[in-house]
C-alpha positions, 0 to 999 in steps of 0.5 A: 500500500505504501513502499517508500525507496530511499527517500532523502531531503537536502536542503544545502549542507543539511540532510532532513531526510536520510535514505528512507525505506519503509513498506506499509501493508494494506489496512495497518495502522503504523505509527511514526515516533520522532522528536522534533526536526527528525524527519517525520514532517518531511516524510509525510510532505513528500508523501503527500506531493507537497514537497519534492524528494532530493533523491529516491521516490515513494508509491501510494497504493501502486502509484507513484508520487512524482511520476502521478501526483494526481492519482496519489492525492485521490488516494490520501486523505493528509492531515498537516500537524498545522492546519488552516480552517474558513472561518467565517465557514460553518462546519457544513459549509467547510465540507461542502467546499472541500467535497467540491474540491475533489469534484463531489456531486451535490447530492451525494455530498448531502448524504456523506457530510452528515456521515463524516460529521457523525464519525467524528462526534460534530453532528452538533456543531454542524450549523456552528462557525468554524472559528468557535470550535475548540481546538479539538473539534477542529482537529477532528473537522480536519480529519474529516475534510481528510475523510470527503473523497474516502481516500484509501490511506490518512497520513495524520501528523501529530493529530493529538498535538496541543489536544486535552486529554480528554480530546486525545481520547476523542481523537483516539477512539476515531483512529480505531473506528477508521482501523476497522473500516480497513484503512491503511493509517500512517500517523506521527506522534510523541504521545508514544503511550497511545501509539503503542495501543493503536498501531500495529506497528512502529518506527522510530526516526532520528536524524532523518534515518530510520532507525528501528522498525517493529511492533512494539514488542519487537522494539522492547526486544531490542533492549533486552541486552540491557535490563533495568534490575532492582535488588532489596536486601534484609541487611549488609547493603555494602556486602551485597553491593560488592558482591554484584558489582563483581560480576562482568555483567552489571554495569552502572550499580548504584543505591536504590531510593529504598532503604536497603536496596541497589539498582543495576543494569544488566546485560546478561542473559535471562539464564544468567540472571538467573545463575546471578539470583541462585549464586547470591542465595548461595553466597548468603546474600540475604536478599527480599526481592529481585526484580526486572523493571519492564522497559516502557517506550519512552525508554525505548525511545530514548535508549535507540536514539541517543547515539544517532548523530544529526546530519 
């Protein structure tokens, strides 16, 4: 549905955008995490033909961005992280215009507004000036302008960006509507919590280079040479702290907030871990608990992007 080719963006001595590939199957919902300045704006630009690639090309369910733009738009609908609204435009007349934008009849527009304003929760708001909506509502009037001509693929950047939370939530429980109706979701988003619960799968972009690609779990898998261990003792914190910092795999010991207590990494694996705990026990290290603190995305995130160096 979308392949992307080696896709990079220069601007002069700067690299905004590094030899992207991607491959996106029909119907997934793949979430593009990044801070800021890392690439992702760019790659939803191109995709959508606003901006030109310096090199390498990009297909939007089999047609290509620069060789087809037209028929590339009829199949996106683009939702920009920064979006201009009418605003002496009722939410109808707001659609309206966009629906003949793209060549819809009258009359079949009169049936779909009603529709799309239902799906996104403003079928109240229908008869109500664009510039009195609250931000959220006119996030969610911008994702059904992208919805009029039913566009097979949305490419959303950052759509819960400068939303409440309960306006993320809003904005949440629509992307999982449109999930089930079967398109295919390109979405960018810092928020990494709710990407890990919409998408089925995640790419983290740094320095205009992507670099790792995967579920969520596949992700977390990358880091488990390095996990995050909590160890409480009865008492003889100092002995205990001796004993595991003798062994080659624990790095980085230090004490832990509790009383009696250390933290370390470890980048053993899960078997020698395990020999660690049984050596301890042995060694009469009167330990209370032993514990792997699971790693979450934000950590994820920062722990694979840290040594990427901007271009």
């Amino acid at each position: 549905m979308i392949e992307i080719i080696n896709l990079t963006k220069r601007y002069g001595n700067f690299t905004a955008l590094n030899s992207l590939n991607l491959e996106i199957e029909k119907g997934t919902v793949f979430g593009f995490v990044g801070q800021n300045g890392a690439g992702k704006s760019t790659t939803f630009s191109i995709l959508a033909t606003l901006l030109a690639p310096t090199s390498g090309t990009a297909f939007i369910n089999g047609y290509n961005i620069q060789k087809d733009p037209k028929m590339v738009r009829r199949q996106l609908g683009y939702m920009p992280d920064f979006f201009g609204v009418y605003d002496q435009l009722k939410t109808v007349e707001y659609l309206h215009f966009y629906g003949a934008s793209y060549g819809i009849p009258v009359h079949e527009r009169e049936k779909l507004i009603p529709q799309l304003l239902d799906l996104v929760n403003l079928s109240h708001k229908q008869d109500s000036y664009v510039d009195l909506l609250s931000r959220g509502m006119k996030q969610r009037l911008c994702l059904a302008r992208s919805l009029i001509h039913d566009p097979e693929v949305l490419i959303l950047d950052e759509p819960a960006s400068g939303l409440d939370p309960r306006a993320r939530v809003e904005m949440r429980e629509i992307l999982k509507e449109l999930k089930t109706m079967g398109k295919t979701i390109l979405i960018s988003s810092h928020i990494l919590p709710e990407l890990a619960e919409m998408c089925d799968t995640i790419g983290i972009i740094d320095g205009g280079q992507l670099v790792a690609e995967g579920s969520v779990a596949d992700i977390q898998a990358q880091l488990q040479g390095e996990k995050l261990i909590i160890v409480k003792v009865f008492s003889d914190i100092d002995r205990a702290i001796a004993f595991f910092e003798d062994d080659p795999n624990v790095t980085k010991l230090n004490c832990g907030d509790v009383e009696n207590s250390l933290q370390f990494i470890y980048k053993g694996s899960i078997h020698e871990q395990t020999d660690l705990l049984k050596k301890a026990i042995f060694n009469n290290i009167a330990i209370t608990s032993f514990s792997e603190i699971e790693t979450d995305l934000e950590d994820v995130f920062m722990e694979i992007t840290k040594g990427v160096e901007l271009s």
